[in-house]
Structure formats: structure tokens, C-alpha cells
Rosetta silent file (secondary structure, phi, psi, omega in degrees, C-alpha in Angstrom):
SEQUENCE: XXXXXXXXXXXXXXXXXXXXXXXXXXXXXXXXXXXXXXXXXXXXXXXXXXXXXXXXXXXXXXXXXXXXXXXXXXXXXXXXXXXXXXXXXXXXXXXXXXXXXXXXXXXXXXXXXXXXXXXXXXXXXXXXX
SCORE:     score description
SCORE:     0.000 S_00000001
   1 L     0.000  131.469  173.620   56.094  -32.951   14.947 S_00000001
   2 L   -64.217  141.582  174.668   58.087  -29.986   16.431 S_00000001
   3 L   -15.675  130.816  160.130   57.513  -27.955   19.398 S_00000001
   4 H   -48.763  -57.361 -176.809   54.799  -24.986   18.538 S_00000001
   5 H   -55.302   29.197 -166.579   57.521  -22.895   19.853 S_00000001
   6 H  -147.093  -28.611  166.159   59.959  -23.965   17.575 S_00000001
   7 L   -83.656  155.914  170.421   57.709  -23.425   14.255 S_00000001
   8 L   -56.544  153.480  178.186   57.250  -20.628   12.285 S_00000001
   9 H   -45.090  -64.565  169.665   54.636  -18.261   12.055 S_00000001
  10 H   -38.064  -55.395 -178.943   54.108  -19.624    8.503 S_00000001
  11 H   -95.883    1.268  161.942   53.971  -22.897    9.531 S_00000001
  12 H   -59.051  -42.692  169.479   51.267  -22.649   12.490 S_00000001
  13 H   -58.939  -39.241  161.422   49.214  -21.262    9.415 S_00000001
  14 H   -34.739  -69.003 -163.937   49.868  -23.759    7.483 S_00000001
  15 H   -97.222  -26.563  163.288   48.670  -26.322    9.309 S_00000001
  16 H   -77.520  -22.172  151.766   45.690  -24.532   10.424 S_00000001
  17 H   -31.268  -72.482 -108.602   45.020  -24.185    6.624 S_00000001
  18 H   -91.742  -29.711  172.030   45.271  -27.677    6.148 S_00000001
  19 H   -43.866  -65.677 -165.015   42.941  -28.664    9.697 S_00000001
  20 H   -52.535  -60.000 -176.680   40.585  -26.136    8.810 S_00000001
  21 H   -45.667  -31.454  160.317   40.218  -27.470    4.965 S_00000001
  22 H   -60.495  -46.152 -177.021   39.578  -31.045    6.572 S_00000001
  23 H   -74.264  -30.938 -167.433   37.078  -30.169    8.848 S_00000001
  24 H   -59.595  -49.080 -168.058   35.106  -28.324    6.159 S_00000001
  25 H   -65.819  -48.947  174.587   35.254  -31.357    3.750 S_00000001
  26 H   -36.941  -78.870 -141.698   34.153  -33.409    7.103 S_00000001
  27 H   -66.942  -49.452  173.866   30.953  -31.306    7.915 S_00000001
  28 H   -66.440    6.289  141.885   29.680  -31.263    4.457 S_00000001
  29 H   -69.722  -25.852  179.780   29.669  -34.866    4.348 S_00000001
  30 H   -83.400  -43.713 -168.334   28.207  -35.519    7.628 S_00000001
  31 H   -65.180  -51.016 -154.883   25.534  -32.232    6.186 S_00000001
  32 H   -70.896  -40.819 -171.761   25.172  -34.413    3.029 S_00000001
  33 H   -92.168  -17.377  158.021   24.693  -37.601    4.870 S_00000001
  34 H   -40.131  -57.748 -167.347   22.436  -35.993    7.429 S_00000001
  35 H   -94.275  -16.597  168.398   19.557  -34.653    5.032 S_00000001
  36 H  -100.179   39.377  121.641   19.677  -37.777    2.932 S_00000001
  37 H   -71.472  -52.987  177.979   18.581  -39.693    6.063 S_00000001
  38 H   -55.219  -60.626  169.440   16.119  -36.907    6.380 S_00000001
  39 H   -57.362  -26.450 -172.259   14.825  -37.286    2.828 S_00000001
  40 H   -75.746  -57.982 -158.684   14.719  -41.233    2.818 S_00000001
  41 H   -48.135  -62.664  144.869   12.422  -40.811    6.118 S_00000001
  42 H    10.642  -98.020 -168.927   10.444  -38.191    3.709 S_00000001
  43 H   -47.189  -51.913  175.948    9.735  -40.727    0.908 S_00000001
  44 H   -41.874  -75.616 -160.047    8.746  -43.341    3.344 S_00000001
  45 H   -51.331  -59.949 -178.099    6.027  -41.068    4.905 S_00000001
  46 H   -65.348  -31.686  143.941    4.930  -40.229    1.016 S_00000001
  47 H   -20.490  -65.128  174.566    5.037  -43.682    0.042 S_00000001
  48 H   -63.504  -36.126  160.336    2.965  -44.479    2.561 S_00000001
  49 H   -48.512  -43.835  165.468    0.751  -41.773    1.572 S_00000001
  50 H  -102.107  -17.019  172.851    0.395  -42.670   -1.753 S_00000001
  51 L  -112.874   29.560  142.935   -0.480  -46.059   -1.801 S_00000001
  52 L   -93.358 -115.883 -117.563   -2.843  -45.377    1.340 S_00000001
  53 L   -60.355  -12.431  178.118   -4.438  -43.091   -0.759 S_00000001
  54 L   -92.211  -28.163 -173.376   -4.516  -45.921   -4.186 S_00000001
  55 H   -72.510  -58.946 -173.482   -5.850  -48.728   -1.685 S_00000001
  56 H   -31.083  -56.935 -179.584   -7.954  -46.364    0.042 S_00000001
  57 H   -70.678  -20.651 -161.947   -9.747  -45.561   -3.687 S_00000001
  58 H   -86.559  -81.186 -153.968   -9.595  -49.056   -5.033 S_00000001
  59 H   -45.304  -44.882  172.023  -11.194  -50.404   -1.830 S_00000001
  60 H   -43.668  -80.526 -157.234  -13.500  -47.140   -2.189 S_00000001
  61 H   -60.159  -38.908 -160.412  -14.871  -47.427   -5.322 S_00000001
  62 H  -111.960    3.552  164.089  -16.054  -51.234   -4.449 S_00000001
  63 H  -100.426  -35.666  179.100  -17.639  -51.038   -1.128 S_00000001
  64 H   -40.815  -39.632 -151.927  -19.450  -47.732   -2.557 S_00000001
  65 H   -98.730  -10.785  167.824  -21.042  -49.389   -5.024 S_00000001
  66 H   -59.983  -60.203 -154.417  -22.018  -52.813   -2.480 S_00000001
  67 H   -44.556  -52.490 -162.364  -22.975  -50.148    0.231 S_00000001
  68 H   -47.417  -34.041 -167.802  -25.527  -47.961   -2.566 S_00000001
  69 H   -76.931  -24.407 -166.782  -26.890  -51.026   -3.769 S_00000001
  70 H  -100.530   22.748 -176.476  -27.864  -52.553   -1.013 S_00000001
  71 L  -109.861   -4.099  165.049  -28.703  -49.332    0.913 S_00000001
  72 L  -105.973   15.314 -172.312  -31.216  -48.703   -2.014 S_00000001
  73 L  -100.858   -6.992  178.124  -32.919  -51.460   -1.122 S_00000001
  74 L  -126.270  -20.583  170.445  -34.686  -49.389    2.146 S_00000001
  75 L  -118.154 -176.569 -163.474  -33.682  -45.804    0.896 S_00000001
  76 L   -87.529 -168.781 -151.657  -33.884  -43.917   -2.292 S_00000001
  77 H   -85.072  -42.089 -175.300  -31.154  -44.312   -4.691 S_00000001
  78 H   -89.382  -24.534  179.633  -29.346  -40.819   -3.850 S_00000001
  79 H   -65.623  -11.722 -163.655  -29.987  -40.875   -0.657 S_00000001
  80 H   -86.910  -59.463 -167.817  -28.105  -44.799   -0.447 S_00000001
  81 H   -55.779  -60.206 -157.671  -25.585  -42.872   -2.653 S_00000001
  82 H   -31.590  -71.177 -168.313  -25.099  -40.048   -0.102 S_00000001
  83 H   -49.651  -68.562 -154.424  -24.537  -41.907    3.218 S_00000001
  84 H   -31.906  -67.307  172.573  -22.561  -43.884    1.382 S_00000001
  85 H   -24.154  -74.665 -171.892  -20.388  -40.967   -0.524 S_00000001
  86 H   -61.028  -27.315  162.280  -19.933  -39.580    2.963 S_00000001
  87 H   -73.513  -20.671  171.937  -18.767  -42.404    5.390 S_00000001
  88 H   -83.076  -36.516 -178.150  -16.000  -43.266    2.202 S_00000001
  89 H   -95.907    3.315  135.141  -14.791  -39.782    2.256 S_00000001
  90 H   -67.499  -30.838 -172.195  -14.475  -39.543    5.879 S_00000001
  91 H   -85.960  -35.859  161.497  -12.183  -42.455    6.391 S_00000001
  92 H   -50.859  -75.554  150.337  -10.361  -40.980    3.577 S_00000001
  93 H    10.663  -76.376  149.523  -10.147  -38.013    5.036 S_00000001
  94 H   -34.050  -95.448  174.705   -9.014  -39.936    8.261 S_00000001
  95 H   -12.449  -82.716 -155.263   -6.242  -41.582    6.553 S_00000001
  96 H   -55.076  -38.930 -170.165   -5.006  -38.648    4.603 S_00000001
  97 H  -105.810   -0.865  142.512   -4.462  -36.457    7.328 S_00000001
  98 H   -46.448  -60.627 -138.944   -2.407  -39.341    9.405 S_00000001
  99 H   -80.464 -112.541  163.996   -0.446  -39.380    5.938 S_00000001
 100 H    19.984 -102.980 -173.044   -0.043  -35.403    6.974 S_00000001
 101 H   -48.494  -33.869  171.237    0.670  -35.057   10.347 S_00000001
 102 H   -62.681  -25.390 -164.898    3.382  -37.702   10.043 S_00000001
 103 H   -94.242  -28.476  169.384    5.034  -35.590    7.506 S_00000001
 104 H   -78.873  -37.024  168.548    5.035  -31.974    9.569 S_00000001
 105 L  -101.264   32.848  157.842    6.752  -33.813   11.975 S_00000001
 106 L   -98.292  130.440 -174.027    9.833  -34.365   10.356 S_00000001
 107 L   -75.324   92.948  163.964   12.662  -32.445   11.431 S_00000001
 108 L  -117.736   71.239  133.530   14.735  -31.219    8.957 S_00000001
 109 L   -84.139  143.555  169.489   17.256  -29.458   10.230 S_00000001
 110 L   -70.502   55.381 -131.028   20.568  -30.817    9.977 S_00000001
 111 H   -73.054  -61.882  173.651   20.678  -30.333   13.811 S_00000001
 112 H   -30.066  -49.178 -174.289   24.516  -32.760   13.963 S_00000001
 113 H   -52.953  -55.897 -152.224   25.488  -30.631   11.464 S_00000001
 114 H   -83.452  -51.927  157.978   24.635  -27.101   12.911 S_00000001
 115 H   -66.506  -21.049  171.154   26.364  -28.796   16.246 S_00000001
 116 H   -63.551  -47.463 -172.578   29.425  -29.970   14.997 S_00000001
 117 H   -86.561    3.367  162.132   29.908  -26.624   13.469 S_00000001
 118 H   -56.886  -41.232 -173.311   29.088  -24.613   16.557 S_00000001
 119 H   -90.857  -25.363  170.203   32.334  -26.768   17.943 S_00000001
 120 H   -85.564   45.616   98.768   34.412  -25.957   15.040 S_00000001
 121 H   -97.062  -17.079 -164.927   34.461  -22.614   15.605 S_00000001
 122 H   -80.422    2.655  170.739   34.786  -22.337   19.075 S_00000001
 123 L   -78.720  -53.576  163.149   37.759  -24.951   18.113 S_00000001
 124 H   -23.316  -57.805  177.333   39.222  -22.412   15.054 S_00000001
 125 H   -61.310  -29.295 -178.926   38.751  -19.513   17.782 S_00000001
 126 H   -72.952  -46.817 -161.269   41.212  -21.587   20.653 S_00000001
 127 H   -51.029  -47.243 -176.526   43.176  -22.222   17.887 S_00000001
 128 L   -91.016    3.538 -169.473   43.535  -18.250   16.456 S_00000001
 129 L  -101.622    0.000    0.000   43.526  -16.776   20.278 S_00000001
């Protein structure tokens, strides 16, 4: 490669086209491969979410109806129903908001991205000064 002092205006330009056109196609791949890391991490948490929430009902629906009956055998039938009703839909509850909180605390920002391109410009600016 020749001297900088020895190329042309034209061809300093040139080449910072062809840099600059490179890096761009870099950082949106690196953007692209960023958020779908970010998204598979997503679906895991809702995955998890949704079949805690089919076991959870499955599981539900059959201890409710053990717990009423035999909790009607010393209380009355709604009241057996009640407790029950309410100790199943707390643990749901529980669950559900695990499910939740894991899920607000994924970050999605592209935060490599957004640094990498912080250094490409202050590389573009040494470059143009």
C-alpha cells in the first residue's frame, strides 16, 4: 500500500468509503446477532412461563378437587371449596409472578452494539480530522 502522502485526495476517500461500508455491514451483524441472543433468552423465560402455568393448572385442577372433598368432610362444601380455591390461586399467583420478574429483567439493549458504534465514530472522526 502506498505512503498516505503519496495518494490522492480521491483515493484516501476511497478507501474510507470502502472501511466505512465494512464496518457498517459488521455492526449490523453483530446488532442482528446481539438481539437474537436477546430474544432466544426471551422465549426461554416464556417457555418457562407457559408450561409453569399448564402444570401449575393440570396439577390444580386435581389436588382441588382431593383437597374439597376431603375438606368437606369437617367443613361445608363451599367453604372446603373456598380454602381450597384460595391456597391454589396463591401458589399460582406465586409462580406467575417469578415467570414475570424474570422477564423485566432482561436487558434488551444491544449494549455491544451501541459500544462498538460509539468507537466507530470516534474512529471515522481520527480518520476525517
Amino acid at each position: 500500500m502506498q505512503n498516505t502522502k503519496e495518494r490522492s485526495l480521491g483515493e484516501l476517500f476511497s478507501e474510507l468509503s470502502r472501511e466505512t461500508s465494512t464496518l457498517v455491514r459488521q455492526e449490523v451483524h453483530l446488532a442482528k446477532v446481539e438481539m437474537s441472543e436477546k430474544a432466544s433468552e426471551i422465549g426461554k423465560h416464556v417457555s418457562t412461563l407457559v408450561i409453569g402455568g399448564a402444570i401449575a393448572y393440570a396439577g390444580l385442577l386435581a389436588i382441588l378437587a382431593a383437597a374439597i372433598i376431603a375438606l368437606a368432610e369437617i367443613l361445608p362444601d363451599w367453604a372446603a371449596a373456598l380454602v381450597v380455591g384460595l391456597v391454589a390461586a396463591g401458589l399460582g399467583y406465586f409462580m406467575l409472578q417469578q415467570a414475570m420478574s424474570a422477564l423485566k429483567n432482561v436487558d434488551m439493549k444491544p449494549r455491544e452494539t451501541i459500544e462498538s458504534l460509539k468507537e466507530d465514530k470516534e474512529w471515522i472522526q481520527e480518520q476525517t480530522s
